[in-house]
C-alpha positions, -999 to +999 in steps of 0.1 A: -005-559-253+014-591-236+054-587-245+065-611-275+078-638-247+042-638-234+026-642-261+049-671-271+043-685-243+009-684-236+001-698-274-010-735-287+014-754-304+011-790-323+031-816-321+059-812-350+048-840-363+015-827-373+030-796-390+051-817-412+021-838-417+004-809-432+028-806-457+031-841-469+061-849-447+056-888-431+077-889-392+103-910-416+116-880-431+121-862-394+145-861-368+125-852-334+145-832-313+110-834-285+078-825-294+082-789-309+109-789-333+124-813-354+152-816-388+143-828-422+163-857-434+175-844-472+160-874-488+128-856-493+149-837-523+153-869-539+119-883-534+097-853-536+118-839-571+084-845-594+064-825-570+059-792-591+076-760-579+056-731-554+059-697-558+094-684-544+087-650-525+120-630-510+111-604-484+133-571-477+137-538-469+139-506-470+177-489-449+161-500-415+166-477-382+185-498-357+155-509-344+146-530-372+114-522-397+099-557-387+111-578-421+107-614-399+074-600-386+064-597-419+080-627-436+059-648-408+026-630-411+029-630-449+032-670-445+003-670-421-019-647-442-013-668-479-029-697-457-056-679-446-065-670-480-062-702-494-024-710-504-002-737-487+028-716-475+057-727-459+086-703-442+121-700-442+143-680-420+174-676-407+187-691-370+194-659-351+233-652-338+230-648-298+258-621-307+227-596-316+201-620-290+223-607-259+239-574-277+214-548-295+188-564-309+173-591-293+155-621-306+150-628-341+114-647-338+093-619-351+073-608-326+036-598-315+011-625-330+038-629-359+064-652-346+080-684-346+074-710-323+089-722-294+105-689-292+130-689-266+142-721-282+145-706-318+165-678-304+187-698-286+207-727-291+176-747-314+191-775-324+233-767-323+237-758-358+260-726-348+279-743-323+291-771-350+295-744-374+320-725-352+338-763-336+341-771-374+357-735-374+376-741-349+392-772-357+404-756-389+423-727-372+438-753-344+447-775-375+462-748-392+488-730-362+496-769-352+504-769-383+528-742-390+546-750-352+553-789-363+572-777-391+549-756-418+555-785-444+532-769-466+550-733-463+524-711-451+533-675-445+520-667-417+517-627-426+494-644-454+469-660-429+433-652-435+415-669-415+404-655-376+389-675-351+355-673-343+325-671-316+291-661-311+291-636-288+295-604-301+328-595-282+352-565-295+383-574-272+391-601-296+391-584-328+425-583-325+444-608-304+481-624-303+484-660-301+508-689-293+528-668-259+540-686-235+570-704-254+576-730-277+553-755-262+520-731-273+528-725-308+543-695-329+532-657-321+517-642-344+489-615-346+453-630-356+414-624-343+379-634-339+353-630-358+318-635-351+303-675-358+281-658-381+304-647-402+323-678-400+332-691-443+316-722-423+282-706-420+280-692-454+289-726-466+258-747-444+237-716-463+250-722-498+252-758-499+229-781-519+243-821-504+262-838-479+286-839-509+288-806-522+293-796-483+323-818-482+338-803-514+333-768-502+346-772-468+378-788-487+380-757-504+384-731-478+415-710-485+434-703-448+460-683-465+493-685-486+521-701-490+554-679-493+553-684-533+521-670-531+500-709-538+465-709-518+471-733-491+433-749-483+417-774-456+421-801-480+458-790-476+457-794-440+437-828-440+410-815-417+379-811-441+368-844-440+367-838-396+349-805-401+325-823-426+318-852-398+310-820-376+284-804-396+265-839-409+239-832-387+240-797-391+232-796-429+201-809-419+171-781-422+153-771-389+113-779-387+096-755-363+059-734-368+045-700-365+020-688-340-007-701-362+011-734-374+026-722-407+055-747-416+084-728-410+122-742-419+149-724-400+184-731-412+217-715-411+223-678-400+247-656-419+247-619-416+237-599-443+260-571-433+289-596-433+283-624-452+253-629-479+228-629-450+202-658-466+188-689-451+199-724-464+196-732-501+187-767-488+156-751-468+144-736-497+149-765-521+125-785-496+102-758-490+095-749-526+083-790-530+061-787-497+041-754-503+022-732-528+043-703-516+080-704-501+082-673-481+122-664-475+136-634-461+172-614-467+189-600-441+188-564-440+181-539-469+175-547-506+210-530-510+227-562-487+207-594-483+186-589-512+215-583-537+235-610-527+204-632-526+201-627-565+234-624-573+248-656-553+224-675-536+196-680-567+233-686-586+238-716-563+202-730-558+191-729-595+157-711-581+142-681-595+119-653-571+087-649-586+083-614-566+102-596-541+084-579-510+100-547-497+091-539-462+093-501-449+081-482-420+071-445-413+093-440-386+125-453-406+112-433-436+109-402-416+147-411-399+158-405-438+140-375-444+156-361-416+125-359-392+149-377-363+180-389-361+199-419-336+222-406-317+251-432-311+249-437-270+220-421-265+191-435-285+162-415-305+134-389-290+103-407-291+084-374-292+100-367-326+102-401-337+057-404-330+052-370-342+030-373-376+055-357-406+042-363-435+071-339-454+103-361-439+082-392-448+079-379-486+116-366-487+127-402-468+105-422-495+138-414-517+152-446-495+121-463-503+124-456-540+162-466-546+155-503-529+127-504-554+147-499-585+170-518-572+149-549-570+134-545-601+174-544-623+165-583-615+132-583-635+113-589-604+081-577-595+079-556-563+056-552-533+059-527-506+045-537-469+040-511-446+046-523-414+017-503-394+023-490-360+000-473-335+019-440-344+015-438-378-006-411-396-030-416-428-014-388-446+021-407-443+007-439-452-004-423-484+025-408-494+043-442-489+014-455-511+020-428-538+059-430-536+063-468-539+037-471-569+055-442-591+085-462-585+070-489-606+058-509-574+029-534-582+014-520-545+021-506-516-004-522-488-006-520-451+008-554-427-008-548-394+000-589-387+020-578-355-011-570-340-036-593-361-017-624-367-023-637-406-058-613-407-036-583-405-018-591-437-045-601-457-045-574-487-007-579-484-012-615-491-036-614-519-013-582-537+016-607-535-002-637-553-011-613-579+024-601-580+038-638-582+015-650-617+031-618-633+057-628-656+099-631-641+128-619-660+144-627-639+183-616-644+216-613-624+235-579-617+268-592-636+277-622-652+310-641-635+338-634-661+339-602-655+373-590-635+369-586-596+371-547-600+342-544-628+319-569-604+326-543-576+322-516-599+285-524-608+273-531-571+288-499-563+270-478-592+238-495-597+227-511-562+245-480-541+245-452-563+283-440-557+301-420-580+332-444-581+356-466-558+386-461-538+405-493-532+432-493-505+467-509-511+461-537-497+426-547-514+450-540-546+474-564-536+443-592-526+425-582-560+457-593-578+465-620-556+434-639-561+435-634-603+466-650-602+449-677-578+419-684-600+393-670-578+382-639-601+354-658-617+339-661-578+302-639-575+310-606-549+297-608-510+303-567-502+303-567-468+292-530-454+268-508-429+228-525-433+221-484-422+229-463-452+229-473-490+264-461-488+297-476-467+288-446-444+262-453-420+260-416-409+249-409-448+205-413-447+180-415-471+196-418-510+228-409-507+249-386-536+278-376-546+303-406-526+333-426-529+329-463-516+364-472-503+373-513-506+395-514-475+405-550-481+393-580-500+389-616-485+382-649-505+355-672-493+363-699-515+347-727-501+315-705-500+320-695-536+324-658-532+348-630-527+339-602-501+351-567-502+349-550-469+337-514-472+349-485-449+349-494-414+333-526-417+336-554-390+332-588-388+333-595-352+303-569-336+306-552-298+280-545-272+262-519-264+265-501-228+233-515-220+231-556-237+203-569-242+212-597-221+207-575-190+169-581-193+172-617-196+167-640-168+149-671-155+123-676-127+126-697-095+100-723-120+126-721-148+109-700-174+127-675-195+124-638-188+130-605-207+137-626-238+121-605-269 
């Protein structure tokens, strides 16, 4: 088969205009950015509010390999599939970081005959949302040392500074930087970093917003640090809220692209899941669930990380309830966690082992499968497992997927062959989801927001992770008591930690027992509405690989994109 950039390439695509037009969207609710990709103006919130609601769908997954188990491969076939059968669905994803685009992972399209179109653009700059995400940034932390070298009116300890600076590129040399060298005339020294744009408070804020002014107010919010009496000093502090908010006015605005087989398809903001709460824009989904019969979202990552925070912080924000939760899982990652391979850190995976049919790691690995499960369904939510089929995989593992995810109170566990069939290959998945979605919600959070920043921790830890307790360091102590005293214990909890164990150890496969979480620090995204704990050895600012991704990509003397996937 043709790589995913072929196959992007070599497919149809409608003028955007007939894609919204499907949908009930007039040109005067558009923004053309040429002929394939436009933004929605958020008056359609306003005028289409007595439209009735669609179904609201989340799709995640099972501990991937670091490969990926195909969750936006499935999230886009799904979409094509519900039409195919009959229901109007529309799709919303996240805008991919190029951190990961030229690092380890690629492009974030989908792939196969289950991707998002034009696909170079999608994976590249789109429309500039990330780049006013991290200028808006950026102008914060300028505002902020200028600040502190003209005098530090406000009285900002500068040991108490939170906030990094950020980029997308996923670069480890500036984890840990010193600026303002050089003198007087280029500020005051002081130890600070970079984090990735994704991770940026700004990005979770474009994906948690719900107005222009509710963006405004958040961004005014943002805590930069403290001042030496311990007050949070903010960016309404500094003056330069109202200059990030002019920034991102065009930003808050949701993308308008299509899949492979013209499914509606809103792309909007891109925070990790790993990181941050890893969820497309609130806004996207608010339009999306007035367009379509079905909204078809994804979380980043496993139902232990995107999924979680999606309950427990974005459906807080948005006011929307999921009507069912799709878990996608593979037989190779299944077979990872029952110990049938392992990735080797530098030197990749034997393919032999990885092919090999294994039916008895698969069974031992569904333990993975089985936790994300029960985890899904301490929200009330029904479930739906999608196997993402490949070449590779034998009928006797598929059935003991099958058997596994139904004894673990899934509704069904069907196979999504969509990367090689388009919509037809997802068919039965489609058909076990709209039964799924008229079965009643109880829909219910994890914790409820008075509880103390420790016993919100605590919960995530036991229930969603399965640890035996928590460790915190001396320095998440001091943050946790610092931001009671601030009035920011009543904030939801972002955990930020490994996507490749159910643990803060990525080393630890399958269902982990037995461990210790360690809280290594604590960081308040205020502006964003949440507090986020960082687990272990967790990063915010990502490194390449020895071999990037980027090494493949290139263009040809008639300026189309190669080695994009």
């Amino acid at each position: 088969m043709d790589s995913d950039i072929k196959i992007a390439q070599a497919a149809n695509m409608k003028h955007i205009r007939e894609i919204a037009e499907e949908v009930g969207l007039s040109e005067e609710y558009l923004e053309l950015y040429g002929n394939y990709k436009a933004k929605v103006k958020l008056e359609v919130l306003e005028n289409f509010k007595g439209r009735p609601d669609g179904k609201y769908i989340d799709v995640t997954a099972i501990t991937p390999t670091p490969l990926g188990e195909g969750k936006t491969v499935t999230t886009i076939g799904l979409s094509m599939a519900l039409n195919k059968i009959g229901k109007k669905a529309v799709t919303c994803i996240r805008q991919p970081s190029l951190g990961p685009v030229f690092g380890i992972k690629g492009g974030a399209a989908g792939g196969g005959y289950s991707q998002v179109l034009p696909m170079e653009d999608f994976n590249l700059h789109l429309t500039g949302d990330t780049h006013a995400v991290g200028m808006a940034h950026n102008l914060l932390a300028a505002f902020m040392d200028t600040h502190i070298m003209k005098g530090n009116d406000l009285n900002i300890d500068p040991f108490s500074i939170t906030l990094n600076r950020v980029v997308d590129i996923s670069d480890r040399a500036l984890r840990n930087i010193i600026v303002g060298l050089g003198g007087p005339l280029n500020g005051v020294p002081r130890e600070t970093g970079y984090d990735i744009t994704v991770a940026s408070e700004v990005m979770a804020i474009l994906a948690l917003t719900t107005s222009l002014k509710d963006l405004r107010q958040r961004l005014g919010k943002i805590v930069i640090g403290s001042t030496y009496d311990g007050k949070a000093v903010t960016a309404e502090d500094l003056k330069c809220a109202g200059a990030m908010a002019v920034l991102l006015k065009d930003a808050i605005k949701p993308n308008l692209l299509q899949t492979i087989e013209h499914t509606p398809c809103l792309v909007h903001a891109g925070p990790f899941a790993n990181i941050a709460h890893g969820n497309s824009s609130i806004l996207a989904d608010q339009i999306a669930i007035k367009l379509g019969d079905f909204v078809v979202t994804e979380s980043g990552f496993g139902a232990d990380c995107g999924a979680e925070k999606f309950m427990d912080i974005k459906c807080r924000y948005s006011g929307l309830k999921p009507d069912a939760v799709v878990i996608v899982c593979t037989v190779r990652a299944l077979k990872m966690h029952g110990g049938g391979f392992e990735f080797i850190p530098g030197k990749g995976v034997d393919k032999e082992l990885m092919n090999k049919p294994n039916a008895e790691a698969v069974e031992k690995g569904c333990e993975n499968l089985e936790k994300m499960i029960e985890n899904m369904k301490l929200f009330g939510i029904p479930v739906v497992v999608a196997i993402n089929k490949f070449s590779a995989d034998s009928e006797e593992e598929i059935k003991v997927i099958e058997k596994s995810a139904k004894a673990a109170g899934a509704e069904d566990a069907v196979i999504s062959d969509v990367w090689l069939k388009g919509g037809e290959g997802g068919l039965e998945l489609a058909e076990a989801v709209a039964r799924a979605a008229e079965k009643p919600s109880q829909f219910k959070f994890l914790y409820p927001l008075d509880w103390p920043i420790k016993k919100k921790i605590e919960i995530i830890a036991d229930k969603i992770y399965g640890a035996d307790g928590i460790n915190y360091s001396a320095e998440a102590e001091k943050k946790i008591d610092l931001y009671t005293r601030q009035g920011f214990d009543k904030l939801p909890i972002c955990m930020a930690k490994t996507h490749l164990s159910l643990s803060h150890d990525p080393n630890l496969k399958g269902r982990p027992r037995g461990f210790t979480v360690p809280i290594r620090d604590v960081r308040a995204s205020v502006g964003a509405g949440f507090l986020y704990p960082l687990l272990g050895e967790m990063r915010t600012m990502p490194g390449l690989p020895k071999v990037p991704a980027g090494t493949k990509v290139d263009i040809d003397e008639d300026g189309n994109i190669v080695g994009l996937f």
